[in-house]
N, C-alpha and C positions, 0 to 999 in steps of 0.2 A: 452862135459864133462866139461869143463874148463866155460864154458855158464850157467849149473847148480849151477857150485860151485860160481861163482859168483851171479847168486842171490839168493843162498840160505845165499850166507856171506852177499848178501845184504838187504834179510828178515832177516837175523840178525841184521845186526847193524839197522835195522828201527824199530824194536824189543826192541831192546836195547833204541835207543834213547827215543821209546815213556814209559819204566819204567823209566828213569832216567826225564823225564818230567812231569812224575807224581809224582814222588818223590818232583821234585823241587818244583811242584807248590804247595805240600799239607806241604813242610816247609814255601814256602813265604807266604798262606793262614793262617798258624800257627802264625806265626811272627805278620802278619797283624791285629788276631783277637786279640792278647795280648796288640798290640798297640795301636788298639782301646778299652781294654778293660782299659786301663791304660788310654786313652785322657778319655774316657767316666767318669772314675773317678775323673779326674782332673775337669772336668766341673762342674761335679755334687757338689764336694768340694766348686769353686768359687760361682756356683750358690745358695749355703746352706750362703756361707759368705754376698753376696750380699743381701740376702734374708733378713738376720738376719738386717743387714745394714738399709736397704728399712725399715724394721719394727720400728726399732729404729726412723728415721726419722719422721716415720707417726704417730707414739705412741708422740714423741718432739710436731709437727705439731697438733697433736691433743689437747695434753695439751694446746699450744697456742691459738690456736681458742675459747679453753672452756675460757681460761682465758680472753680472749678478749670478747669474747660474755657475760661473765660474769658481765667485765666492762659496758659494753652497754647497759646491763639491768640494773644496779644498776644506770646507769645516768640516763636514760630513767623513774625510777622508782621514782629517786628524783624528775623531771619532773615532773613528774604527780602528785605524792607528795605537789610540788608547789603550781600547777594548785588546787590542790583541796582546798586547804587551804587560795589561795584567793578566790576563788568561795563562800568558808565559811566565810570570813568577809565580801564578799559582799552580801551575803543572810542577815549575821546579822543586817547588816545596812539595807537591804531592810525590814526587819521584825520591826526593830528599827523605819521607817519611818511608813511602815502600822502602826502604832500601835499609833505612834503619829497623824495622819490621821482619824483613829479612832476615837481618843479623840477627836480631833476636831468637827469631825461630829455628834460626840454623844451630842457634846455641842450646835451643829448647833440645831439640831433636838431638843433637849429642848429650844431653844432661838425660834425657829419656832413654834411650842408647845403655847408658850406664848402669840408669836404676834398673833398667829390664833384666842386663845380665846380673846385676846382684841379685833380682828376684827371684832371679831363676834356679839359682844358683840358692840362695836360703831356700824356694819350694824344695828342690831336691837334698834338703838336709833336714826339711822338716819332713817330707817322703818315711826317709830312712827312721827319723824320730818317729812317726807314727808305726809303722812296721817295727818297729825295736818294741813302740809299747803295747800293739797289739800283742805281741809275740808273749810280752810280760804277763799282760794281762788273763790272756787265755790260760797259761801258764797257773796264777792266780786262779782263774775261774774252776780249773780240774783237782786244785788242790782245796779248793772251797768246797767243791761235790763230795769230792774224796769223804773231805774230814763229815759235811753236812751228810752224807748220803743220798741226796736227791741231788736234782738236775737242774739248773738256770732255767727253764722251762717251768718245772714243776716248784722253785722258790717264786715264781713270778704270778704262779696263779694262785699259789698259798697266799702271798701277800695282797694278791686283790683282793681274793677272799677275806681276809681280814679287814680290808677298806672298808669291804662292801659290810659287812660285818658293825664294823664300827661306825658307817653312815648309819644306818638301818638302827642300831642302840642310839646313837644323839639326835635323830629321827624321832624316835619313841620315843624319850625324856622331853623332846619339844611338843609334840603335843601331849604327851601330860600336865606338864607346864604350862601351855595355852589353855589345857580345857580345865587345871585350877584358875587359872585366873578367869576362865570362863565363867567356873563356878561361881567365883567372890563377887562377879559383876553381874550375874545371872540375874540375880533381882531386878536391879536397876532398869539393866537393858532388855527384859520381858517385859515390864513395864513401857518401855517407850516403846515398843513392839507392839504392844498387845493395842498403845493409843493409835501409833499410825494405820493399824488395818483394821480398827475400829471405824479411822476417820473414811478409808477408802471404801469398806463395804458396808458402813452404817445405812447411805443410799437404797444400795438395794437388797438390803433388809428391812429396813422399815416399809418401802412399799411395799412388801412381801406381804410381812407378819404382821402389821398392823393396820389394815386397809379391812374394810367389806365393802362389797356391794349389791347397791337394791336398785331390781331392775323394775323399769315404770312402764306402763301400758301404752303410753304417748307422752312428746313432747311436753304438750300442753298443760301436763301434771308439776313440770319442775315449777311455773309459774306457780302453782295452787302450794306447794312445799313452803316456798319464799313468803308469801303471803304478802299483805298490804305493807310496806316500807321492810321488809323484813323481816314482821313481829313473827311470824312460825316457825322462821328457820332459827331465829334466837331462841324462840321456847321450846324447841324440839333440843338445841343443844344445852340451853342450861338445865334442863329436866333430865336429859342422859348422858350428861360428861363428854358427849364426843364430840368432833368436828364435822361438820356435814360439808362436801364437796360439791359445786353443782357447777359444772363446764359444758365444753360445747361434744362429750360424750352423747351419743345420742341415746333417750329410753333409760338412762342410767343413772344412780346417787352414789357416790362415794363418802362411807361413813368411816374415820379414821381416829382410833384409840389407842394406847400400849395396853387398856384392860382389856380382853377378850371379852370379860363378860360384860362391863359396858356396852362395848362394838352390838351383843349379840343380843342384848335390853333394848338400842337403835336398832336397830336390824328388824326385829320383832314388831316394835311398834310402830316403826315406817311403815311397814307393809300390808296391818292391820290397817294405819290411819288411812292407806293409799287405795284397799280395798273399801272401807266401807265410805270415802268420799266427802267426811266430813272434816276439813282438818282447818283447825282455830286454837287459840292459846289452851282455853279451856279444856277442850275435848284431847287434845297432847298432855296434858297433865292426867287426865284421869288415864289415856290410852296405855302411858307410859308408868304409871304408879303399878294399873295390874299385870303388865308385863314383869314388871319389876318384881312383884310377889308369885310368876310362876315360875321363875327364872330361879329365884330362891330355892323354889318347892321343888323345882325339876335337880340344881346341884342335891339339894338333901337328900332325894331319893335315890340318886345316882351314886351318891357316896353311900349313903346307906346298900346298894343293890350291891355295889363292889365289893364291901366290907362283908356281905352274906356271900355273895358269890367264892371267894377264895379262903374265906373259912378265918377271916379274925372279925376279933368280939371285942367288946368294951371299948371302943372306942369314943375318944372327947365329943362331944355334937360339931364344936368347933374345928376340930381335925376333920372329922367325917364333912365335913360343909368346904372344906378345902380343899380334901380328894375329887369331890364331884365339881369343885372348880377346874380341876385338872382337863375336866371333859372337853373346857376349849380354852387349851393352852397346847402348844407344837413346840416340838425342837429336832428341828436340820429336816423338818417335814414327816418328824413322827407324833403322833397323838402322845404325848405326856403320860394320861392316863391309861390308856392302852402298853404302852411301856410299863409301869407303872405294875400293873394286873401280870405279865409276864417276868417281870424280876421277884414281884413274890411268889409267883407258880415255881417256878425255877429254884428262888430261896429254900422252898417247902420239900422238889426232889434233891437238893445238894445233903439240906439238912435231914433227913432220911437216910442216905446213903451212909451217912456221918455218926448217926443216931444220937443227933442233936436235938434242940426242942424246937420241936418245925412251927410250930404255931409263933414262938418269936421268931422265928428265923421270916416268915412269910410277913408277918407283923414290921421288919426292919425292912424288907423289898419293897412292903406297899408304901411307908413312908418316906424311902430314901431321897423322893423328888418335892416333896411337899414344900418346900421351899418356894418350886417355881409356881405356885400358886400366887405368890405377892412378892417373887422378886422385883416386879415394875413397881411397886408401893415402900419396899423397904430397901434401907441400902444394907446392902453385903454379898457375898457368894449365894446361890441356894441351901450348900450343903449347910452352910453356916447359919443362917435366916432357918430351914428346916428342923435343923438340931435346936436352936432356941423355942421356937417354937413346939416342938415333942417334951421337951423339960419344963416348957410352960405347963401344957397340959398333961402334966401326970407319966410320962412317959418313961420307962425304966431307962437306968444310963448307960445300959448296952447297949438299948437301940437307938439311944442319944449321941453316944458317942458312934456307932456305926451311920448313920445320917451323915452326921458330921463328917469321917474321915472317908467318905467312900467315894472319893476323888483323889483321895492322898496314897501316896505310895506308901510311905512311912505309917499306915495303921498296921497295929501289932495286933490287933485282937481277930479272933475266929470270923464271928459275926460280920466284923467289919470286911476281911479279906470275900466272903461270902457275896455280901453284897455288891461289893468291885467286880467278882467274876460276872455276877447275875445282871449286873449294868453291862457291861461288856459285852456278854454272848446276847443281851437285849436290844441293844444298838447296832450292834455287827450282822445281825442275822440277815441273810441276803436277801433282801425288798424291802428290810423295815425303815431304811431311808434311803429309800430311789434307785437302790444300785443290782441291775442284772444278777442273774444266779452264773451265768457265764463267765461275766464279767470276774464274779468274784473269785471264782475256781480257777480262771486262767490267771490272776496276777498271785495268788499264792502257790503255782504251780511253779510261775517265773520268777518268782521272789524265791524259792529252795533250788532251782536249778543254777541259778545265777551262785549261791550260795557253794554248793557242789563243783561247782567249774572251779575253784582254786583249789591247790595244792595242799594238802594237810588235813581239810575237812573230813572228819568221822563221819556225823552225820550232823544235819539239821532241822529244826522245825520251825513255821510259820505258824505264828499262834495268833489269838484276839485279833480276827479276822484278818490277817494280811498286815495291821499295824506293829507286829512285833518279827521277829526272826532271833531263833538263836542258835547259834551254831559250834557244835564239840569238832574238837579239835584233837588230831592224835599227840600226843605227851611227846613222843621225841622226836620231832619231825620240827613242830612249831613251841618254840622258849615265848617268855612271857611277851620279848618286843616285838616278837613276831606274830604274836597275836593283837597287840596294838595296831600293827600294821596291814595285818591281815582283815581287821575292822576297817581302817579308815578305806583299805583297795575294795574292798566291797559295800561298802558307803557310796563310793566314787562310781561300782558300775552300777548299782541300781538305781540312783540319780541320772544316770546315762539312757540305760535302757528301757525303763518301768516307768509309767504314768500310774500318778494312784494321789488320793487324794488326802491333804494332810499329812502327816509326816510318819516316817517307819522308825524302828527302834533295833537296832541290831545289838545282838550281845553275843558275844564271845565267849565262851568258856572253858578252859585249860585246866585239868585236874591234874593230880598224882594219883594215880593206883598203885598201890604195892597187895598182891596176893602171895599165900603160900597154900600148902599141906602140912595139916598138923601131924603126923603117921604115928 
């Protein structure tokens, strides 16, 4: 019972509390929406003021900006203003100037006007002046035929003729002129001639002509040459005067002298000492001593065999020891002595034909080169070194002085001239230094044809093998300058067209003939 009453008192009072909580909360809900309805106002109030504020502001701010913008177009407006206003004085002035420009021109143009008809006007006076003096002149010209006999035509090519004439004579006097002072300087300048192509092909001549070499059976020989610090190759060269060469040639010694016959005393006893295997200071002296004494015995014989061969006698021991030196001496790649043996053959049928004394004649041919026996030992020419030599040993002064001159144009005597052919057709002979038989008949064939192709030519000949040319000339065709000239134009084309080696000699020759009948 008392369990009931209590929770019925106590569904009461939760009863109760929950009206008296709805009560509460629908007065503080009351309360709350007045409060807010009262802030809501107040907002709205401040927000109307600010508003109005804010406007005021931007309504200020606007004004400003018009006013400011306003200023900036009216400066902006003077500006241009400005601008335009000079643009207009500078138009006026530029109108100002056309305009004076104008007038000028318009003055030009009437002052042009004027001189054109004056020009026109002196053209057609000078017209008339020209035809008056043509008129004159022609006039002139038939009384000038008249009187002259020929034609304005035919005076005009007479007078070239004559130019050409008188080029052609002061032509000629120039180079005769040139080729004396040629002459006076000739010396001088052969001279520094003869040293520059000394300097350029001294090279490869001397490895040429004074070189031998000795070929080795193996490598391992050069070692054994050289010997201990070098003592064999030093005794090998101061026992034979030459240079021994030892490089990375393979199998090879290069033995290098100007005496041939040294070279060939090295030569010899290299090849001995190399065959029999023994080579020391000692056994190089004695190898090279008897080399040395067959080398002797092989020129004497040699000279002596020559001297029986081609038929002269009494010759010096000393001479005869010189010719068989010749036996290895060359020149342009011909044996010396072999030369040598055919300028006296030759001496012997000139002088024959001549019926001259052949035995001196053959006597001056075997000598003429002896010279070049010791021209590397003595200084001068060979012919010169030769001739002193022939005088030393007893030698008559015909074939002294033939020695001597038979390199010189200017010898006057028999003998001497003899000699010069017998050199000549000994050197020239086609093979006896390196030169084709083809070779040589086609450039003396083209040497006279060339000759033949100009105007005047008689006839010509190519003589002492292709190095000379001379050519006759008919007498009244070609005067003296025109033989000057007719040299130097065919100078110019065999320079042009012909390869030949060393230099050619053309001459010219222009006679008088006068013939009659005696009746």
């Amino acid at each position: 019972m008392n369990t009931t009453v209590i929770v019925v008192i106590a569904l009461g009072a939760v009863a109760i509390g929950m009206v008296l909580g709805y009560l509460l909360r629908k007065r503080i809900s009351r309360k709350i929406f007045e409060s807010s309805e009262n802030l809501s106002a107040r907002i709205i109030d401040e927000a109307k003021k600010e508003a109005e504020t804010i406007k005021k502001e931007a309504i200020l701010q606007a004004k400003d900006n018009l006013l400011k913008a306003k200023a900036d177009l009216e400066k902006e407006t003077k500006e241009k203003k400005g601008e335009i206003e000079s643009l207009e004085r500078r138009l006026r002035a530029k109108e100002e100037n056309l305009d004076k420009r104008m007038d000028m021109l318009v003055q030009k143009e009437t002052n042009l006007e004027k001189r054109e008809k004056s020009l026109i006007g002196k053209e057609s006076h000078l017209e008339k002046r020209h035809t008056e003096l043509e008129k004159v002149i022609n006039e002139q010209r038939l009384q000038l035929e008249k009187l002259a006999g020929i034609t304005s035509e035919e005076a005009k090519d007479h007078l070239i003729q004559l130019m050409k004439d008188e080029a052609r004579r002061d032509a000629a006097l120039m180079i005769r002129n040139i080729e004396e002072e040629a002459r006076r300087t000739a010396d001088k300048k052969s001279r520094e001639i003869i040293a520059y192509s000394i300097q350029r092909y001294a090279g490869d001549f001397v490895a040429e002509n004074t070189v031998s070499v000795v070929n080795l059976p193996n490598d391992d020989m050069k070692g054994r040459i050289i010997g201990r610090e070098g003592r064999n190759i030093r005794a090998i060269e101061a026992a034979t005067g030459t240079d021994l060469i030892i490089d990375d040639t393979p199998e090879a010694v290069v033995l290098s002298s100007f005496d041939p016959v040294r070279r060939e005393i090295a030569k010899l006893s290299l090849e001995r000492l190399i065959s029999d295997g023994r080579i020391h200071p000692g056994r190089i002296e004695d190898i090279v001593k008897k080399v040395r004494t067959e080398v002797d015995t092989i020129i004497r014989e040699t000279g002596e065999s020559v001297c029986f061969d081609v038929g002269v006698h009494d010759i010096h021991p000393e001479l005869l020891y010189l010719i068989g030196k010749l036996k290895y001496r060359t020149s342009f790649s011909q044996n010396v002595l072999q030369h040598s043996v055919e300028v006296a053959q030759l001496m012997g049928m000139m002088a024959a034909e001549l019926q001259l004394n052949i035995k001196e004649a053959k006597r001056a041919g075997l000598l003429h080169d002896i010279g070049k026996a010791i021209d590397h030992e003595v200084e001068g020419t060979h012919a010169s070194i030769g001739a002193d030599m022939a005088k030393k040993y007893g030698e008559k002064d015909t074939i002294v002085q033939a020695i001597a001159a038979h390199h010189d144009d200017r010898t006057n005597t028999i003998l001497g001239v003899l000699v010069q052919a017998a050199d000549t057709l000994s050197a020239a002979r086609p093979g006896a230094r390196k030169e084709m038989l083809e070779t040589y008949v086609k450039r003396l064939t083209e040497l006279e044809n060339i000759a033949n192709s100009f105007s005047g030519v008689d006839k010509c000949f190519a003589i002492q093998a292709g190095r000379e040319i001379r050519i006759l000339v008919e007498n009244e065709k070609i005067s003296d300058t025109d033989a000057v000239m007719l040299c130097r134009d065919i100078i110019k084309k065999v320079e042009t067209e012909l390869t030949y080696p060393g230099q050619i000699k053309v001459t010219v020759i222009r006679e008088m003939r006068v013939s009659d009948f005696a009746r």
